[in-house]
Structure formats: structure tokens, C-alpha cells
N, C-alpha and C positions, 0 to 999 in steps of 0.2 A: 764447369760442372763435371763432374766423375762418378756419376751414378748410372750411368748407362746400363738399359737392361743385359742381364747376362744371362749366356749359353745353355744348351743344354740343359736336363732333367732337373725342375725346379720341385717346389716343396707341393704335396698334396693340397689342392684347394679347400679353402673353408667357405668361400665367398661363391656367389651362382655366378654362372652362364647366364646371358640376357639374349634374349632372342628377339629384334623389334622386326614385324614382319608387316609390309608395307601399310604400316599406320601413318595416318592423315590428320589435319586437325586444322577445321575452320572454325574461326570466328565473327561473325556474320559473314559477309561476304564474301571475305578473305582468307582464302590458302595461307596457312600459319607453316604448316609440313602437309608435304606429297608423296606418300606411296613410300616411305622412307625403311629401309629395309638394311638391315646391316646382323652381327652376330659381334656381342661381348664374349671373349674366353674367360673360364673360371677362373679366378688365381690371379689376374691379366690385368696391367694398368693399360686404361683405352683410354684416348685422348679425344676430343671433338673438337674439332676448329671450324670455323668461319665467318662470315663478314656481322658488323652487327644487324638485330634484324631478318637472321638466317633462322630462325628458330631454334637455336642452341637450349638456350633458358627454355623453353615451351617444351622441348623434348626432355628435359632433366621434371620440369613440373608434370608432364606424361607421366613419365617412369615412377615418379613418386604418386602418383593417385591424386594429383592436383587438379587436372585439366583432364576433358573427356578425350575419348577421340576414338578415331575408326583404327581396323584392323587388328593386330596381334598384339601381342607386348607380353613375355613370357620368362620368371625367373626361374633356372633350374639350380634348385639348391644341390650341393653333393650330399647333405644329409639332412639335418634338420634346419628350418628357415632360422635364419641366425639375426642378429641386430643391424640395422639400417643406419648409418650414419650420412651424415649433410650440412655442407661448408657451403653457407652463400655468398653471393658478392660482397664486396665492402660492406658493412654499414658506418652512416652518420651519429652519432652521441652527440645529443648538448653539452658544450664544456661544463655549463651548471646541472647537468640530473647531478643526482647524486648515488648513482651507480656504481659501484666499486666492479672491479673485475672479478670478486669473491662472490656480489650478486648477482650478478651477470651469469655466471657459473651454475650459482644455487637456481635462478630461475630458467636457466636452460636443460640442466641436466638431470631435477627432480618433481617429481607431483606438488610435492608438500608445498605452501606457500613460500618466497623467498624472505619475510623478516623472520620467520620462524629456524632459520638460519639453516648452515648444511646439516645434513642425516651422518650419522658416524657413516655407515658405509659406504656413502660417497664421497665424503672429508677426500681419503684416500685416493679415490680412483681420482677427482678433483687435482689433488696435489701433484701426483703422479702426470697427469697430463701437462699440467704447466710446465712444469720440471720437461717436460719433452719438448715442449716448444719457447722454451727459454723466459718463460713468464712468470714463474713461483716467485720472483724476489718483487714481483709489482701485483700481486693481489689484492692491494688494499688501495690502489691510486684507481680513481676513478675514468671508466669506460672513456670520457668525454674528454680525458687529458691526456690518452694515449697519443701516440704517433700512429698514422693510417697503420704503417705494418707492423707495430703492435697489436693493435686489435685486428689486423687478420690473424696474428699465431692467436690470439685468443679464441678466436673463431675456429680456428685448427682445433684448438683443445677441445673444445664443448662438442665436435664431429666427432671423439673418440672414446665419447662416454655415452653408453656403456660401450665396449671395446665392439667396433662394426668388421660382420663380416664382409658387408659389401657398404662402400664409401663414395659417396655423390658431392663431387667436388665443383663447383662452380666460380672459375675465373679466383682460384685459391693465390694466384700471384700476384694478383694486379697491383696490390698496394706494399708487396713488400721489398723491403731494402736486401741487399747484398746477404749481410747475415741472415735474414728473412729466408733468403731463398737458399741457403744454404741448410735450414733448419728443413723446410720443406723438400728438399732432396733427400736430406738423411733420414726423413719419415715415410717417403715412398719405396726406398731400399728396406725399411722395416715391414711394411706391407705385402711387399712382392714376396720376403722372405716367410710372412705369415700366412701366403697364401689368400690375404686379400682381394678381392674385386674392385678397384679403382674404376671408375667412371668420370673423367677431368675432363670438361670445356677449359679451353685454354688457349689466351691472343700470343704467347709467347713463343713463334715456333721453332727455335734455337734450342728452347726447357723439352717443347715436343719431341723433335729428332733425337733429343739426346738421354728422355730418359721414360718415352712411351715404349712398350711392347707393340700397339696397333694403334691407328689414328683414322680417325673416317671424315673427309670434308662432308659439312654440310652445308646448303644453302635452299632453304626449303624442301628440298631432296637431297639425295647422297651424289657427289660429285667424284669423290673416290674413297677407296678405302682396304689397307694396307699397312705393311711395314712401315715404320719412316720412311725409313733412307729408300723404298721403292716409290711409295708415290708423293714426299713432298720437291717435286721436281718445281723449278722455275715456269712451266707451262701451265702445269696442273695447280698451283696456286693463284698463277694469272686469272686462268679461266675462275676459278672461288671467288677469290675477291672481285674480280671485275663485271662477274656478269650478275645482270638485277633479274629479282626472280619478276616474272610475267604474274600481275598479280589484276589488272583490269581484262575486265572479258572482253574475247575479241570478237568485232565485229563481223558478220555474215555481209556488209557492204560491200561493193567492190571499191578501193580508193579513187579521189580525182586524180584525174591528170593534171601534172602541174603545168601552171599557164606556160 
């Protein structure tokens, strides 16, 4: 990869600052997120890692007004609130719907019903996006006969209509191939330049070090959170992945003595 963020005075932001200020989020019984406290730069591709389970996905559904929860959560637009875009994990297609990539499109990216076909002025914006993630020449093969990472760039596409200024990416590589990920590089280097607000859950962290501005572990709370190259250390990923969050109450007992 060769997209690593770069140096110095970048482009004026269009995209908000996110400020999560120790928000919480159970679900019955169960601590989902604790106290989880961190700071999105405007403009800033930010990365979230950690183990499955960590509440990664529950914090993106947070952010978007999915799932309740306590404490802050706070977008500081630089001017006015602009378009929200959002990439989620794979999905499955039955090889028989009969889905075209063109419906798929139509019924993600407009009101009007999808047989009713696309709107002239989404036709464009539509087209335009395929064309960015290398998919205009298969609009008419159905969703269910794609390959996995074809229908992630698909997925890509429909997250950029209408053109977002802040972009809620969830685990946007897991299914794609080599060129895949090379298309996804060269649309995060267009973001940054647009002054975008990126927000990526992401298990790849080779893709993280090399082309996040800031990355914050989490595992039901925040474990660290930083530069790449300062906190993805061999220590401080141990402790992420390895340690399970405390999730039964604990006992006021004293323990037995073992025999």
C-alpha cells in the first residue's frame, strides 16, 4: 500500500469533529461499551480496532442513532450538517433474487420505488460512483453472482451517494481482493483530500498503520488511542486482543479455599 496519510497543512474540513464523551451502552444485563471516551478530528480518517465482540459495530450503530445509550455523543459540523454516508459489513445475495447491481443502487440511493427505475439525477451520480470503484461495466449482473469483493465495491458505491461529508465505514475490507483494496486506498486518499471525516472499524491492521491518521483500540472501553505507528505496539495489541471484557457481576463472597 502507498497511501499513507501525509504531512502537514491539509485541505479545510467539510466533514464534523465527533466527540464520544464517556458513553455506555447496555443491553439487558450486559455492558455492550463503558465509559468510552475518545475525540474524531475533522477532515481525519480514524480507524477503530478490536477483538470481535468489543463493541465496535454498537458504537458505529451509537453514532448513527441506532442504539440508545448514556452519556455524550456530539457532531461538530465546520459549517452546515452535510450528508452522512455508510458502508456495512459484507452482505449475502441469493444467487436467484433477481437483483441487478443497477437495483440495488436504485433502491439504496433513492426514495422513489426501485421498478420504477433510476431518477435522471441520480442516473449520474450512480454512474459516477461505479466508475470509482471499478463496477460500471457489471451494473446489469445480478447482486447474487457477484464475487464477495465485488459487492463490497458495490457497497463502497451506494456509501457515496449523495456525496458524504462524514463516512461510517464498517469492516469495508474484509471481502476484498488485492485490486479491491487497491480501489479502497485510492478512495480514502480522495477523502482526506476532500476533507472528509472517515470513521473505519477495521480487523486489518497493516491497512491501519499505513493509511489511518488516528486509531483508538477498543474493547468495550478504550484501551488506547493514538497515532498508528505510536500505539499499535506489539504490547498494546496483546493486551486488546487478549484481554476478555468482565462482563458477569462479581461476587461480594469471599472465594473457597482450595482443598
Amino acid at each position: 500500500m502507498t497511501g499513507a496519510p501525509t504531512t502537514g497543512q491539509g485541505p479545510a474540513p467539510r466533514g464534523p469533529a465527533i466527540d464520544f464523551r464517556q458513553v455506555s451502552l447496555t443491553l439487558g444485563r450486559t455492558d455492550i461499551l463503558r465509559d468510552v471516551s475518545f475525540a474524531v478530528k475533522a477532515g481525519s480518517v480514524h480507524a477503530l480496532v478490536g477483538p470481535n465482540g468489543g463493541g465496535k459495530s454498537s458504537l458505529i450503530k451509537t453514532l448513527l442513532g441506532q442504539m440508545p445509550h448514556r452519556g455524550r455523543l456530539a457532531l461538530d459540523w465546520p459549517h452546515e450538517p452535510g450528508a452522512i454516508g455508510y458502508v456495512p459489513q459484507a452482505l449475502e445475495f441469493d444467487r436467484g433474487l433477481p437483483m441487478t447491481v443497477n437495483d440495488f443502487m436504485a433502491a439504496m440511493t433513492q426514495r422513489r420505488p426501485a421498478f420504477l427505475g433510476l431518477a435522471r439525477r441520480r442516473a449520474a451520480d450512480i454512474s459516477a460512483a461505479l466508475e470509482r470503484v471499478g463496477m460500471a461495466d457489471k451494473r446489469k449482473r445480478r447482486m447474487g453472482a457477484l464475487s464477495g469483493g465485488e459487492r463490497q465495491r458495490v457497497l463502497l458505491a451506494q456509501g457515496m451517494i449523495p456525496a458524504p461529508s462524514l463516512l461510517v465505514l464498517d469492516e469495508p475490507m474484509s471481502a476484498l481482493d488485492e485490486a479491491g483494496a487497491q480501489v479502497y486506498e485510492r478512495l480514502l486518499c480522495d477523502w482526506r483530500r476532500a476533507g472528509v471525516t472517515v470513521f473505519w472499524v477495521e480487523h486489518d491492521l497493516q491497512a491501519v498503520r499505513e493509511l489511518a491518521d488516528h486509531v483508538t483500540g477498543l474493547n468495550r472501553g478504550v484501551l488506547f488511542d493514538g497515532k498508528p505507528a505510536d500505539v499499535l505496539t506489539p504490547q498494546r495489541l496483546l493486551e486488546l486482543f487478549s484481554t476478555r471484557p468482565r462482563l458477569a457481576v462479581v461476587s461480594d463472597e469471599p472465594a473457597e479455599a482450595a482443598a
